[in-house]
Backbone as CSV, one residue per row, in Angstrom:
resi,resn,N_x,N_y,N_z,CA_x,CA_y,CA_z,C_x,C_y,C_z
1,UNK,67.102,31.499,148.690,67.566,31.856,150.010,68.907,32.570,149.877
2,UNK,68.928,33.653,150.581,70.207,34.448,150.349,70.876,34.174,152.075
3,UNK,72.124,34.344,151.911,73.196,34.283,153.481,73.750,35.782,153.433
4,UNK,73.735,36.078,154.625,74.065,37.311,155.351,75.180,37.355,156.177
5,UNK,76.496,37.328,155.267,77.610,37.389,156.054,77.759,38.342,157.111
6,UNK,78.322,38.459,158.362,78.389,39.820,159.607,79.633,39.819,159.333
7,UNK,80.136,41.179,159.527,81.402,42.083,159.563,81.998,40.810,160.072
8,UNK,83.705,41.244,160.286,84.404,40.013,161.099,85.094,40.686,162.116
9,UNK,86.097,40.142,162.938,86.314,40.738,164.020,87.471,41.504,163.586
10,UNK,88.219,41.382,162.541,89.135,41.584,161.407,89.210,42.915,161.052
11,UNK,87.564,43.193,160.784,87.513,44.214,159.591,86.886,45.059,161.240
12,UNK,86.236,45.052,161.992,85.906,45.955,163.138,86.934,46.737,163.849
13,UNK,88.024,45.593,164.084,89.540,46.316,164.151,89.815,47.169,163.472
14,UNK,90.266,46.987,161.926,90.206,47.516,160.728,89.820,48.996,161.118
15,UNK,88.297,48.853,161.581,87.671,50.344,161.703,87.856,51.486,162.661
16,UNK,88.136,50.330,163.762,88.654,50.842,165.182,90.133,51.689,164.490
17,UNK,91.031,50.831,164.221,92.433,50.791,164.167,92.301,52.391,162.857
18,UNK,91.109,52.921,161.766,91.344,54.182,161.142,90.864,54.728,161.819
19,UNK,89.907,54.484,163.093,89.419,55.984,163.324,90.191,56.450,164.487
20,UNK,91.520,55.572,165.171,92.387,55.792,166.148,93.379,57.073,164.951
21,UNK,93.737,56.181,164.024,94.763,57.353,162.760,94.150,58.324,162.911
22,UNK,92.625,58.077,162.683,91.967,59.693,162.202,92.572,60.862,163.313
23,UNK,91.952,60.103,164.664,92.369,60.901,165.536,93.563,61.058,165.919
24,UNK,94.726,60.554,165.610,95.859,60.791,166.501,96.864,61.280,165.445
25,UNK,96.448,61.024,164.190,97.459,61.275,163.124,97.471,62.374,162.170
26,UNK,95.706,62.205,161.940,95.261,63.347,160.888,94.746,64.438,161.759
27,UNK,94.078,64.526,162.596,93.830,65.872,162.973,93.907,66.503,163.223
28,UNK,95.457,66.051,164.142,96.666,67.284,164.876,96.739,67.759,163.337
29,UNK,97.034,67.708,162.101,97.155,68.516,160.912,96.585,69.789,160.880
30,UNK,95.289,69.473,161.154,94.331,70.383,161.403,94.033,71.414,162.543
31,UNK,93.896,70.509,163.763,93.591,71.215,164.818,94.382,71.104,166.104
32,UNK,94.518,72.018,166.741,95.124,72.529,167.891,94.965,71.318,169.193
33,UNK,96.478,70.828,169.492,96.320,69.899,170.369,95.145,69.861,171.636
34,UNK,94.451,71.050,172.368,93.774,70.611,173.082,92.559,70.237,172.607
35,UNK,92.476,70.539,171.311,90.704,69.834,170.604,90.973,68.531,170.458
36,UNK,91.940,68.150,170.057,92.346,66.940,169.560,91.862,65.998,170.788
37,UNK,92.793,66.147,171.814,93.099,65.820,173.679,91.381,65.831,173.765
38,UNK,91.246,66.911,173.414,89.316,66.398,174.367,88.255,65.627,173.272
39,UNK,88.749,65.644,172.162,88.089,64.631,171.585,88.652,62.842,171.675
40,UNK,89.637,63.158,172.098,90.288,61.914,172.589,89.509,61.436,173.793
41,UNK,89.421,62.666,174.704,88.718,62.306,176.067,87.482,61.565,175.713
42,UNK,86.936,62.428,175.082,85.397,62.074,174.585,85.288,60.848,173.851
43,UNK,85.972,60.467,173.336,86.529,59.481,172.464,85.049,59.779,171.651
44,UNK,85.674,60.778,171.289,84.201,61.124,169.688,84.747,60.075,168.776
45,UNK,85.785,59.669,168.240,85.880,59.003,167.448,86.455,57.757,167.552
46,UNK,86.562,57.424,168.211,86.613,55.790,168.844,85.436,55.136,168.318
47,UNK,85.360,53.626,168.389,84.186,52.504,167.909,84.974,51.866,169.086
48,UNK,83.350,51.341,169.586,82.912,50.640,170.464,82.307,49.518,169.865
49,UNK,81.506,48.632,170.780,80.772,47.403,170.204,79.390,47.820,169.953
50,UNK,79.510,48.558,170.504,77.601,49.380,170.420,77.766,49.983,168.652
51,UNK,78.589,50.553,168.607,78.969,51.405,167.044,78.730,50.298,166.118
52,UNK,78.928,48.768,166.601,79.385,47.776,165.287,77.490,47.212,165.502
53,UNK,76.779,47.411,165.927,75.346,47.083,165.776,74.510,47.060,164.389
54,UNK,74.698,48.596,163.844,74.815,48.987,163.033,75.559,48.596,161.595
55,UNK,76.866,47.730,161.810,77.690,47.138,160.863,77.145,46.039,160.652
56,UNK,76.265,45.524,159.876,75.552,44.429,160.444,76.371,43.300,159.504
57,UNK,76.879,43.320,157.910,77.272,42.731,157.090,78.810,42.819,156.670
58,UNK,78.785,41.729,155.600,80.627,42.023,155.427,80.532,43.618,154.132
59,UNK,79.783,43.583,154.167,79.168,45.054,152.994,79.637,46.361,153.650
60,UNK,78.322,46.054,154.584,78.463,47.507,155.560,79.845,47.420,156.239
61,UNK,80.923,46.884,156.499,81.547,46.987,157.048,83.073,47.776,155.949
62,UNK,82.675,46.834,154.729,83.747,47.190,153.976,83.239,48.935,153.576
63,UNK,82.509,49.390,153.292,81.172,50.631,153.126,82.043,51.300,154.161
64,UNK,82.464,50.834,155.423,82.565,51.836,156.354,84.348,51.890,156.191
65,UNK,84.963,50.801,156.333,86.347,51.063,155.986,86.564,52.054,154.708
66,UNK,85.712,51.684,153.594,86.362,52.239,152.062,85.937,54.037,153.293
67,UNK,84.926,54.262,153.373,84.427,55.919,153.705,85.461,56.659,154.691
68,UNK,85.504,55.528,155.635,87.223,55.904,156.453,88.571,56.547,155.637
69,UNK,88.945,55.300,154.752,90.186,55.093,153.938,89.963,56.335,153.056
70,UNK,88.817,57.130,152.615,88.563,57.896,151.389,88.775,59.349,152.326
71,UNK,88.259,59.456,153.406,88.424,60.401,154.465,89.765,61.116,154.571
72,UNK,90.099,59.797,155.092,91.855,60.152,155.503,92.371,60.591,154.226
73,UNK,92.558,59.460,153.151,93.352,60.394,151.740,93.009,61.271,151.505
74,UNK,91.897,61.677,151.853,91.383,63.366,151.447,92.227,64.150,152.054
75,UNK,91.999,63.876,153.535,92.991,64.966,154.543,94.299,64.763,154.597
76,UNK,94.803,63.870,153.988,96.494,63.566,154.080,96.614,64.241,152.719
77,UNK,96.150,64.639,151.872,96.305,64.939,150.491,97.213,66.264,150.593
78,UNK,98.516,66.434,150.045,99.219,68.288,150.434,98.371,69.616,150.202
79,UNK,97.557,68.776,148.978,96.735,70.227,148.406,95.341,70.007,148.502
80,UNK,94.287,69.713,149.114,93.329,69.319,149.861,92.396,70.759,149.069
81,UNK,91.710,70.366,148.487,90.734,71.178,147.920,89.480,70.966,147.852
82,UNK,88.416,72.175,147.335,86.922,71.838,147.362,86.362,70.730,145.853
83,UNK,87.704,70.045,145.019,87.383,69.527,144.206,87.012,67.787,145.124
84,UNK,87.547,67.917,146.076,87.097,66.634,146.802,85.702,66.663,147.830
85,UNK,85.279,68.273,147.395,83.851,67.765,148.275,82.320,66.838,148.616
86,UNK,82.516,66.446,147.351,81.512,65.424,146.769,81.587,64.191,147.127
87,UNK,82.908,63.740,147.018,83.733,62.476,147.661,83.613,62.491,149.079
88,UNK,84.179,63.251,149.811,84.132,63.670,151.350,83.009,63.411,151.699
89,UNK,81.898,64.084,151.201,80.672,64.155,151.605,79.573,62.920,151.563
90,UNK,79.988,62.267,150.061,79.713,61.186,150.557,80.023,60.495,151.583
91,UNK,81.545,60.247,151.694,81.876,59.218,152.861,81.189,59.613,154.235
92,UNK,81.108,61.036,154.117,80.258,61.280,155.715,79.474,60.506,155.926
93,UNK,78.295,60.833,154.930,76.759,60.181,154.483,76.900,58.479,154.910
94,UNK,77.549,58.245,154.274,78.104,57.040,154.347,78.114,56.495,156.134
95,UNK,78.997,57.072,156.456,79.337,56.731,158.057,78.381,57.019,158.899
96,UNK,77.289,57.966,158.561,76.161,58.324,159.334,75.222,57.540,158.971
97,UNK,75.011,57.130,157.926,74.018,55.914,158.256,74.515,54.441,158.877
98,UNK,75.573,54.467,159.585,75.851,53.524,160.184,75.829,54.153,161.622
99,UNK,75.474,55.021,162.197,75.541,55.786,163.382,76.612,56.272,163.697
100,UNK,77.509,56.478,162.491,79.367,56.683,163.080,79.495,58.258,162.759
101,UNK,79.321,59.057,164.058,79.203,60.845,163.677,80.789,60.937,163.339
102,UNK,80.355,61.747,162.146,81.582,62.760,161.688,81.393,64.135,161.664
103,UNK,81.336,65.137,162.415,80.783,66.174,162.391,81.400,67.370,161.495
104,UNK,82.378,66.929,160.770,82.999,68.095,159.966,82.532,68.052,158.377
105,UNK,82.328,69.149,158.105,82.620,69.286,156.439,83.692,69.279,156.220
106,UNK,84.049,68.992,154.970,85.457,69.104,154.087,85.959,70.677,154.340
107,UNK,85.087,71.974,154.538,85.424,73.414,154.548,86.116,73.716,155.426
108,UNK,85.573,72.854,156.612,86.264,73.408,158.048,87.887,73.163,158.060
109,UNK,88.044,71.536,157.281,89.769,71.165,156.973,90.230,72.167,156.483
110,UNK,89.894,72.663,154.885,90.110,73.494,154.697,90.444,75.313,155.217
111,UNK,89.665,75.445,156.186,90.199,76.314,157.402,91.044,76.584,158.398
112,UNK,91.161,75.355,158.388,92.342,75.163,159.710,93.297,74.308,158.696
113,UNK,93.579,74.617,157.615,94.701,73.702,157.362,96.160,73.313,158.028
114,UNK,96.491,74.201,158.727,97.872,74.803,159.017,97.723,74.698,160.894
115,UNK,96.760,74.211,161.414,96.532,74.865,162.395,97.449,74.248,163.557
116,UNK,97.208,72.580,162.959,98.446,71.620,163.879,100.069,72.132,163.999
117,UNK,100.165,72.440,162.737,101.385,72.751,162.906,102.340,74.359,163.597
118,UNK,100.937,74.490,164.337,101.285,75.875,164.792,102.050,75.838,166.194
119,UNK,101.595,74.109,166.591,102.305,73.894,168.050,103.055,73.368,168.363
């Protein structure tokens, strides 16, 4: 008989509490305050309780923090290159099979690197 630990309320925070950074910290880097503002609206990247359905274990949960945590160091990185696309891409993969959309490639960062700081 095997036991099936569930995420904790700990580590859901945890997830909540990077994908608030993602949005409020890392992406102005990238993109132009009103994308930012309406993805805020949208709260594209917010977690809800519906999002943690999907988190079902203390696995999947840590799975989703490490893909978060690997995200962000990518994009906080000064010199952010296509040698991290493999990594990136996993973590997407990663977050989408938990239903958690990330809709960017690593290329697009790479495009707009500069773009936050234009305002």
């Amino acid at each position: 008989m095997s036991m099936l630990m569930s995420s904790t309320i700990e580590q859901e925070e945890k997830m909540k509490s990077l994908c608030n950074y993602l949005s409020r910290h890392v992406f102005p880097r990238y993109l132009q305050k009103e994308l930012v503002d309406l993805f805020e609206a949208e709260k594209l990247f917010s977690l809800h309780d519906q999002s943690f359905e999907y988190v079902e274990s203390l696995d999947d949960a840590s799975k989703v923090i490490t893909a978060l945590n690997t995200i962000i160091s990518i994009l906080e990185t000064p010199s952010i290159s296509t040698h991290y696309e493999d990594l990136f891409t996993e973590s997407i993969h990663i977050l989408q099979s938990y239903q958690i959309a990330f809709p960017f490639q690593l290329s697009f960062f790479l495009e707009h690197r500069h773009a936050g700081s234009f305002n």
